[in-house]
MOPAC internal coordinates of N, CA, C and O (Angstrom, degrees):
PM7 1SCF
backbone

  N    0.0000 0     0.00 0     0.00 0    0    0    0
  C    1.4302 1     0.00 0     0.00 0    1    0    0
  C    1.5329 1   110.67 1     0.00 0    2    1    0
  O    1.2310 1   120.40 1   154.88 1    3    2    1
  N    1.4999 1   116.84 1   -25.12 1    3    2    1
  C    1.7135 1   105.58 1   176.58 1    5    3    2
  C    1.2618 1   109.82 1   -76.48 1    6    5    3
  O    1.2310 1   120.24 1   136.05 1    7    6    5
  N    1.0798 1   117.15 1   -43.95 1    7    6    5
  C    1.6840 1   132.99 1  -174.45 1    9    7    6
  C    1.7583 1    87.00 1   -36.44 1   10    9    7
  O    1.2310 1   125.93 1    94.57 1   11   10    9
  N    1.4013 1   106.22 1   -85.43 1   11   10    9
  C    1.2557 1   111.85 1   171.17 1   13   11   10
  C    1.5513 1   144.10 1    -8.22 1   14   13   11
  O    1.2310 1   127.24 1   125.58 1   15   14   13
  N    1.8153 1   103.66 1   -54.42 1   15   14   13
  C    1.0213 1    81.30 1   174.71 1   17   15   14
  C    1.5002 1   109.22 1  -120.57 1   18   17   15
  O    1.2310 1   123.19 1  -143.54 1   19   18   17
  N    1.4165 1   111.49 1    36.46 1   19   18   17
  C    1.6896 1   120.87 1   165.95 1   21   19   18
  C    1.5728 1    79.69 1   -86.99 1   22   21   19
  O    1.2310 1   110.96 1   104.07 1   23   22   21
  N    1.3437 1   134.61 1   -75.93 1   23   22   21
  C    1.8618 1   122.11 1  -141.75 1   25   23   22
  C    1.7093 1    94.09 1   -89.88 1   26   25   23
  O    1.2310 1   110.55 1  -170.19 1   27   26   25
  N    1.1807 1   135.37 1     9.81 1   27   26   25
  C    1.5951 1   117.17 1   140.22 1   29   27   26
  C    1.4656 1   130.50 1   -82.47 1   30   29   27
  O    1.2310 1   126.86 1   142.14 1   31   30   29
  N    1.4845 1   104.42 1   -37.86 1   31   30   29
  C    1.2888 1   113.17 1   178.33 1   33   31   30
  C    1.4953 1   114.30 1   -72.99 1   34   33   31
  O    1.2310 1   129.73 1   142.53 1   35   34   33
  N    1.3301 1    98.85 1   -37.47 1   35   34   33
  C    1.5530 1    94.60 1   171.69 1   37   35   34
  C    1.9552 1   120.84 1   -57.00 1   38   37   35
  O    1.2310 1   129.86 1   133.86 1   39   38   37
  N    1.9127 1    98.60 1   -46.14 1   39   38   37
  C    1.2331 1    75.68 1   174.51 1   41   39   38
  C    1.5023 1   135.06 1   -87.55 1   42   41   39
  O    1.2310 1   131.70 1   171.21 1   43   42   41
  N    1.1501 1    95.02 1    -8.79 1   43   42   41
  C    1.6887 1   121.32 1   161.77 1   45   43   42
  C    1.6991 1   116.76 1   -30.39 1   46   45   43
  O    1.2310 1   136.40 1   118.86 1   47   46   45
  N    1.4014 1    85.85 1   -61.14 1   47   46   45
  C    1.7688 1   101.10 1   172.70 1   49   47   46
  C    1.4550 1   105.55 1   -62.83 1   50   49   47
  O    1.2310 1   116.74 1   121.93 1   51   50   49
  N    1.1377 1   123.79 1   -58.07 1   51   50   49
  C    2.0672 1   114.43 1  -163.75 1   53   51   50
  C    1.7182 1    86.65 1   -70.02 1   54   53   51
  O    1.2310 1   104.51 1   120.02 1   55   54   53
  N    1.2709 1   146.20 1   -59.98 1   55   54   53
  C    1.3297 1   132.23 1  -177.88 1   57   55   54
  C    1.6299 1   113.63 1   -32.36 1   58   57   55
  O    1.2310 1   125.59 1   116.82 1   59   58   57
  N    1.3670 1   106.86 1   -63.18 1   59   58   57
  C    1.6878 1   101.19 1   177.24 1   61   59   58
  C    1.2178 1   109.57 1   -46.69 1   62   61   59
  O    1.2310 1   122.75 1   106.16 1   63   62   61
  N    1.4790 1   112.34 1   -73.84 1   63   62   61
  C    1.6931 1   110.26 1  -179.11 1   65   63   62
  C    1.0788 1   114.71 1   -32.72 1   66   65   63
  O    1.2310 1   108.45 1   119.52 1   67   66   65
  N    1.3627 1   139.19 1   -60.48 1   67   66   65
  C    1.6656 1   119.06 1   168.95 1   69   67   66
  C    1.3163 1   143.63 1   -68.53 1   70   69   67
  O    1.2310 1   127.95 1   172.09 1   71   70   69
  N    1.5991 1   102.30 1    -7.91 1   71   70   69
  C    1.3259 1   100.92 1   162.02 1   73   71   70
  C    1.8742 1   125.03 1   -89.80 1   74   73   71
  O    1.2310 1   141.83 1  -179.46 1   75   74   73
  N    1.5713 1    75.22 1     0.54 1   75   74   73
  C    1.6009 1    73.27 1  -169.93 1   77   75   74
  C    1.8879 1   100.76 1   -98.25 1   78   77   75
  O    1.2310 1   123.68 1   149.33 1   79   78   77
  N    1.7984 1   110.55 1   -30.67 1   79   78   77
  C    1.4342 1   114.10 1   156.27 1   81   79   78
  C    2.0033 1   111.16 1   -51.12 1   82   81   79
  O    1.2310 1   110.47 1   138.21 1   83   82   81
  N    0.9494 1   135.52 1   -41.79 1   83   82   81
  C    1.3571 1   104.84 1   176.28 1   85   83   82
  C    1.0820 1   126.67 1  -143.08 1   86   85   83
  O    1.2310 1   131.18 1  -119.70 1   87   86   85
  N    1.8055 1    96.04 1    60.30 1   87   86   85
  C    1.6344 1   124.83 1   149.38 1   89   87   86
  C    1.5476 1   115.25 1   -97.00 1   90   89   87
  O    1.2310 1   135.42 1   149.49 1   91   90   89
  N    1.5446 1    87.77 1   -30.51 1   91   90   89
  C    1.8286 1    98.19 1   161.94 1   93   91   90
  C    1.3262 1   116.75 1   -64.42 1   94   93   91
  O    1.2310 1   119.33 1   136.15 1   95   94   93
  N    1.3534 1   118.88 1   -43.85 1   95   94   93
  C    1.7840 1   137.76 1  -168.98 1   97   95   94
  C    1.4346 1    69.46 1   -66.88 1   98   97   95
  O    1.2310 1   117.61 1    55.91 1   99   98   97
  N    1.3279 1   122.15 1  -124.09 1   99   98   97
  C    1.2064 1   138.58 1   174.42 1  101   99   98
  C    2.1447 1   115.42 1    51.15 1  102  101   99
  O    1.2310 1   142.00 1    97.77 1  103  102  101
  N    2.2405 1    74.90 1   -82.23 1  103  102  101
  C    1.3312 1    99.05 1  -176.34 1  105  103  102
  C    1.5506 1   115.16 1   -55.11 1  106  105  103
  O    1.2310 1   124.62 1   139.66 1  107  106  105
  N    1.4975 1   108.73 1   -40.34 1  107  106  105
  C    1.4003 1   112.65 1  -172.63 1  109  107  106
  C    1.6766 1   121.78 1   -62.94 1  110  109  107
  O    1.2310 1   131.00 1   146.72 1  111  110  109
  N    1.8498 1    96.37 1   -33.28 1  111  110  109
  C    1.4342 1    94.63 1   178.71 1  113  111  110
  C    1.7839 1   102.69 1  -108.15 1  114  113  111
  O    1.2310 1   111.00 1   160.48 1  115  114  113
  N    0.9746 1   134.53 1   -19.52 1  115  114  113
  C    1.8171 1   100.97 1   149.71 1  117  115  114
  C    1.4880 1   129.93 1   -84.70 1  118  117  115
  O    1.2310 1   116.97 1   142.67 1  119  118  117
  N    1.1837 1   123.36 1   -37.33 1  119  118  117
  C    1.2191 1   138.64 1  -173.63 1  121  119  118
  C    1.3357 1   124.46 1   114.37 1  122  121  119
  O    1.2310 1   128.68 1  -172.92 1  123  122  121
  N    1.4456 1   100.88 1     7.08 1  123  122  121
  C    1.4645 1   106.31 1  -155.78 1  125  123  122
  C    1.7483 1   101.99 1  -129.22 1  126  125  123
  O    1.2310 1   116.18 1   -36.84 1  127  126  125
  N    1.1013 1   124.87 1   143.16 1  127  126  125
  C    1.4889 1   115.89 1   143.77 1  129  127  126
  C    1.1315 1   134.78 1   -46.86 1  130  129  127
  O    1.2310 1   118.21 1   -35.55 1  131  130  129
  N    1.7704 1   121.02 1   144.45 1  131  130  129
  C    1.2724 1   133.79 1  -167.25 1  133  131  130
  C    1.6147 1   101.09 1   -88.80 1  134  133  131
  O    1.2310 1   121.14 1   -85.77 1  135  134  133
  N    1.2039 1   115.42 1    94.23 1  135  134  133
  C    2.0903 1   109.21 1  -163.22 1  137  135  134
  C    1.7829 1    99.70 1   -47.17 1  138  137  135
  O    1.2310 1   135.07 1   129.09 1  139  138  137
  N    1.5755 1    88.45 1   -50.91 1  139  138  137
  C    1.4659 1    88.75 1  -147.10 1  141  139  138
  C    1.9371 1   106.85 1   -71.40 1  142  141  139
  O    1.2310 1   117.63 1   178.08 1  143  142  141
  N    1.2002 1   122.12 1    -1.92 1  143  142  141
  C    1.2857 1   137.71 1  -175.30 1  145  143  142
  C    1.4750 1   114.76 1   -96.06 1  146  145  143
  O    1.2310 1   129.07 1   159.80 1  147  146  145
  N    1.7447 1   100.13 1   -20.20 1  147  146  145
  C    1.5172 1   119.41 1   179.67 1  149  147  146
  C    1.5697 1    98.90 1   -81.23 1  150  149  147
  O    1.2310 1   123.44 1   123.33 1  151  150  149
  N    1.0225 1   111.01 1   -56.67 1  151  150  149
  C    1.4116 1   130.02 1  -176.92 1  153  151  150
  C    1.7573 1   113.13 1   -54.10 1  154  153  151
  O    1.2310 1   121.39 1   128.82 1  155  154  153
  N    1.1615 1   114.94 1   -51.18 1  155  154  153
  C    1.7991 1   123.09 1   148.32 1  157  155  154
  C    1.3450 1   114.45 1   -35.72 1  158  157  155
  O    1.2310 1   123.27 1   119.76 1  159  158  157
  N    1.3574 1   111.35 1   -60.24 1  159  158  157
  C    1.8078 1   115.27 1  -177.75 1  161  159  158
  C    1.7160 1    99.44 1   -58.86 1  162  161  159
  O    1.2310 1   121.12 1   105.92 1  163  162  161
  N    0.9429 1   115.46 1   -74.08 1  163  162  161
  C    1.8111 1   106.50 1   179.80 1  165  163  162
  C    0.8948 1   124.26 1   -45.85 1  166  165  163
  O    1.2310 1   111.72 1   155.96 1  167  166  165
  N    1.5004 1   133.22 1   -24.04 1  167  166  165
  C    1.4258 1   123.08 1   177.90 1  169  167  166
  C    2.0335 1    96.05 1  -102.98 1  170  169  167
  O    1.2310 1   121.96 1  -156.66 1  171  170  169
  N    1.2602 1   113.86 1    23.34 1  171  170  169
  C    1.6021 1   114.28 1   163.55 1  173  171  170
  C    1.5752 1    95.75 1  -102.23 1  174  173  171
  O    1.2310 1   129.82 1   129.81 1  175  174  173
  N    1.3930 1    98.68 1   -50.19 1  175  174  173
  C    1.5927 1   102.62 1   170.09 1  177  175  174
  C    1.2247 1   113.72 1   -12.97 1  178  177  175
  O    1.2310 1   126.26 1   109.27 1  179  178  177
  N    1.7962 1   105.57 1   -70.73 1  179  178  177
  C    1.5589 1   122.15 1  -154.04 1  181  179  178
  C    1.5562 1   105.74 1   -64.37 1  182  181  179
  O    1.2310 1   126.92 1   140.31 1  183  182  181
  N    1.2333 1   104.30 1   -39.69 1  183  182  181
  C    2.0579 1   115.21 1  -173.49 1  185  183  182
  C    1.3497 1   101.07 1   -77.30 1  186  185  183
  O    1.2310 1   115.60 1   156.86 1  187  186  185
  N    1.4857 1   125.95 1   -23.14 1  187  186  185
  C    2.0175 1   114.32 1  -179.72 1  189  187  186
  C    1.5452 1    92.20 1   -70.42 1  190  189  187
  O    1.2310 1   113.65 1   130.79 1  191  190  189
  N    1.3933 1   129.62 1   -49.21 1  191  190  189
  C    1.1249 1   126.51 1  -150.73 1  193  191  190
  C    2.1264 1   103.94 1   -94.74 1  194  193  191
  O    1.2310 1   128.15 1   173.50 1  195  194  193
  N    1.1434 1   101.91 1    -6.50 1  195  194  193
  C    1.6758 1    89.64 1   153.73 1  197  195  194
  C    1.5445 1   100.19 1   -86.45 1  198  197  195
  O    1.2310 1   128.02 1   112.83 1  199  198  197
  N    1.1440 1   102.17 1   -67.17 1  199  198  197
  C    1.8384 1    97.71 1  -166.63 1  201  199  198
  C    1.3245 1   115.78 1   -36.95 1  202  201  199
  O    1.2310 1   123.24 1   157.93 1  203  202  201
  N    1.3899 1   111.39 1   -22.07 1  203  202  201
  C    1.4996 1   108.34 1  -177.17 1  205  203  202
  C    1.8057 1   122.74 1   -82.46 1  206  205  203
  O    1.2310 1   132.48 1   146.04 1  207  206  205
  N    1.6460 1    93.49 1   -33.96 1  207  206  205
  C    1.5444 1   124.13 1   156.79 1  209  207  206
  C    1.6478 1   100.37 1   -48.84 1  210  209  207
  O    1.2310 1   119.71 1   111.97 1  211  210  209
  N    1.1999 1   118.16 1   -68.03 1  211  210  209
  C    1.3332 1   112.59 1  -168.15 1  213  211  210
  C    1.4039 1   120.34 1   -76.54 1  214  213  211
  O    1.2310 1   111.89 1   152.84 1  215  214  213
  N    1.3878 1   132.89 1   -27.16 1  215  214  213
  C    1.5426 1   130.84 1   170.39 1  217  215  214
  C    1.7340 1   103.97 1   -73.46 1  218  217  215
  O    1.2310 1   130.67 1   162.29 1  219  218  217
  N    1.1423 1    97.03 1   -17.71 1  219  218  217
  C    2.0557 1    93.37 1  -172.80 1  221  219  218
  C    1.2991 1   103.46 1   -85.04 1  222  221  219
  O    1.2310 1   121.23 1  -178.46 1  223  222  221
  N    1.7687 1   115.25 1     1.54 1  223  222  221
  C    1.8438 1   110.20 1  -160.70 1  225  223  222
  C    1.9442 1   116.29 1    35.95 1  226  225  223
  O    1.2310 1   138.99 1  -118.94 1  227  226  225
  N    1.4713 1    80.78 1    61.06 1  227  226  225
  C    2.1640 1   102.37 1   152.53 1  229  227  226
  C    0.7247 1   124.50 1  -110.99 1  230  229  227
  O    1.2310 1   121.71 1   159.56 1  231  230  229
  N    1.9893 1   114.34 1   -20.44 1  231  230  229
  C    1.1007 1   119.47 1  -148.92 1  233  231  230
  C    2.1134 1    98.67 1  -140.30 1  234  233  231
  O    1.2310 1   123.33 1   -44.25 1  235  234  233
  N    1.3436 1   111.23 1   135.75 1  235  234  233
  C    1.7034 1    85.39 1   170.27 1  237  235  234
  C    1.9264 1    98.42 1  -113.82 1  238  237  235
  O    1.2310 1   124.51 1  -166.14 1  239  238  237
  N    1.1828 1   108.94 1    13.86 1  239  238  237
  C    1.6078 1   107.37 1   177.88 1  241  239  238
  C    1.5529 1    96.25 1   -65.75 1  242  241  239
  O    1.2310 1   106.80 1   -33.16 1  243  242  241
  N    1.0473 1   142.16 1   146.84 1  243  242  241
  C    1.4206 1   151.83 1   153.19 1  245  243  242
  C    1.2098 1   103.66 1   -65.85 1  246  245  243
  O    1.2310 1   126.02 1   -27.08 1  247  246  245
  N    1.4220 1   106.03 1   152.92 1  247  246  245
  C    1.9803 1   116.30 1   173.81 1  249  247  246
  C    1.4497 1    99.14 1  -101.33 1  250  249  247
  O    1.2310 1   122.72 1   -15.25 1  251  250  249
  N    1.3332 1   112.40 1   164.75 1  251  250  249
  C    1.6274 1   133.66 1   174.74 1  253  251  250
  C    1.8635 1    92.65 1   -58.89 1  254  253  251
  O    1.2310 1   114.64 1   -64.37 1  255  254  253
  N    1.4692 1   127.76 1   115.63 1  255  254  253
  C    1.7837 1   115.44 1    25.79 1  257  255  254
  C    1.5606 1   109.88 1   -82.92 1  258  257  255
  O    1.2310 1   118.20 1   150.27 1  259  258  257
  N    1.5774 1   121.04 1   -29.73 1  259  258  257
  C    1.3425 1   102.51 1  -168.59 1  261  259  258
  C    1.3987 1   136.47 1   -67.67 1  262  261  259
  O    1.2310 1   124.58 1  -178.83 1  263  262  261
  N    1.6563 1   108.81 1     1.17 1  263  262  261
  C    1.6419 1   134.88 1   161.70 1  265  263  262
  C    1.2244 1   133.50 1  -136.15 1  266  265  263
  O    1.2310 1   119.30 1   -13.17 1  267  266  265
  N    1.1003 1   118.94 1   166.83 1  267  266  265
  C    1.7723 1    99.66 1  -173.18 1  269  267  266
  C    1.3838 1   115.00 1   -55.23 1  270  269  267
  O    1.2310 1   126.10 1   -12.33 1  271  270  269
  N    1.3129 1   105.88 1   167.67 1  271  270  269
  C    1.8565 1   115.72 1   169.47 1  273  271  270
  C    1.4402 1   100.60 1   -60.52 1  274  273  271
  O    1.2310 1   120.46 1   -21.53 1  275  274  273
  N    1.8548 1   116.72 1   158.47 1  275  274  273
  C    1.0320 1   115.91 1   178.50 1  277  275  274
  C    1.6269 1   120.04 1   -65.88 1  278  277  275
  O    1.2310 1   114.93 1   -33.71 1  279  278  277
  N    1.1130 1   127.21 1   146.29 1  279  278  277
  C    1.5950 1    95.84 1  -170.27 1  281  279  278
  C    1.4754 1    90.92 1  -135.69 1  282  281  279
  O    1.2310 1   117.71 1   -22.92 1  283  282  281
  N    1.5999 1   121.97 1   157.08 1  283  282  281
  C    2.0253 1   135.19 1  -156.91 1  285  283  282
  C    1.5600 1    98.88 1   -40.31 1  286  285  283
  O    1.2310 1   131.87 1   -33.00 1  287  286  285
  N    1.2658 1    94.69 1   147.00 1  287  286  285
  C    1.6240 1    95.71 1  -176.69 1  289  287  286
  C    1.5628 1   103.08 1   -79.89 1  290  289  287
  O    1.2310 1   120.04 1   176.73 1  291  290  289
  N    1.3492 1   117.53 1    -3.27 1  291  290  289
  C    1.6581 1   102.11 1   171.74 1  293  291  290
  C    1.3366 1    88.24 1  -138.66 1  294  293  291
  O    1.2310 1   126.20 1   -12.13 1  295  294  293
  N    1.8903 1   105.68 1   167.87 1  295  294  293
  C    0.9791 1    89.13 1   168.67 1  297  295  294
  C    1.8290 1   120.25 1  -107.19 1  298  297  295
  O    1.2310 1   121.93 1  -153.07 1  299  298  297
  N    1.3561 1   113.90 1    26.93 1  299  298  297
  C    1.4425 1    89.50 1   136.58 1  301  299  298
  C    1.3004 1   147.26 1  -117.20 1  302  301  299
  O    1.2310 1   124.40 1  -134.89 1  303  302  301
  N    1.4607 1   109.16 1    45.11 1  303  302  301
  C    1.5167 1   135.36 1   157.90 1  305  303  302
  C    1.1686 1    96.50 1   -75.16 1  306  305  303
  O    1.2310 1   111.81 1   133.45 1  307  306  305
  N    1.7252 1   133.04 1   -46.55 1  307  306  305
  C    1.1467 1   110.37 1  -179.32 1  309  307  306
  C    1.6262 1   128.16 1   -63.42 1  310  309  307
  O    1.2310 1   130.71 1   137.30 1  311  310  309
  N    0.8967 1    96.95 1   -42.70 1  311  310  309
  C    1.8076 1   130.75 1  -172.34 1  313  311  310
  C    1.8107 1    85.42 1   -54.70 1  314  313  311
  O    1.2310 1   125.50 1   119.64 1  315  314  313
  N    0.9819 1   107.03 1   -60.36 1  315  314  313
  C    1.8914 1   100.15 1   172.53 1  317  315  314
  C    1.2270 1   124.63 1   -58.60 1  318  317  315
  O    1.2310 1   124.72 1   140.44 1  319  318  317
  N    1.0562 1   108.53 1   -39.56 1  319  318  317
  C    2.1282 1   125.61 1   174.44 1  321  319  318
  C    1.5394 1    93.94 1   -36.61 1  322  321  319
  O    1.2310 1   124.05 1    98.83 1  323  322  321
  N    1.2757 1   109.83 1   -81.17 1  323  322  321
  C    1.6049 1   117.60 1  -152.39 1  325  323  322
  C    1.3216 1   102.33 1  -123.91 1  326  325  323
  O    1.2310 1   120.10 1   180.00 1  327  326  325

């Protein structure tokens, strides 16, 4: 479980940082949010906060890899996604 959540969190962290470097890029040169990149960040959201559930022992569900990715809390969040 440390292994775990030293090389998730680690890459956890450089993923945010770049999604969050060019949603800014992004934002600055359309004006707009990147939906579908927004929509990535919330469902990273959802997997920091199991994994975090599960390395803190709150949780005994396993996080993605050992279950699926988090996937829209309804499904027509999905139906909007794509």
């Amino acid at each position: 479980m440390l292994v775990y959540a030293f090389v998730v969190f680690e890459l956890v962290a450089l993923l945010v940082l770049v999604c969050m470097l060019f949603q800014f890029v992004y934002r600055l040169v359309k004006g707009e949010d990147a939906e579908r990149l927004r929509d990535f960040t919330a469902d990273l959201n959802a997997f920091i906060h199991s994994a975090l559930q599960y390395v803190t022992f709150n949780s005994d569900q396993r996080p993605f890899p050992f279950c699926d990715w988090p996937a829209p809390s309804s499904p027509d969040d999905y139906a909007s996604r794509y």
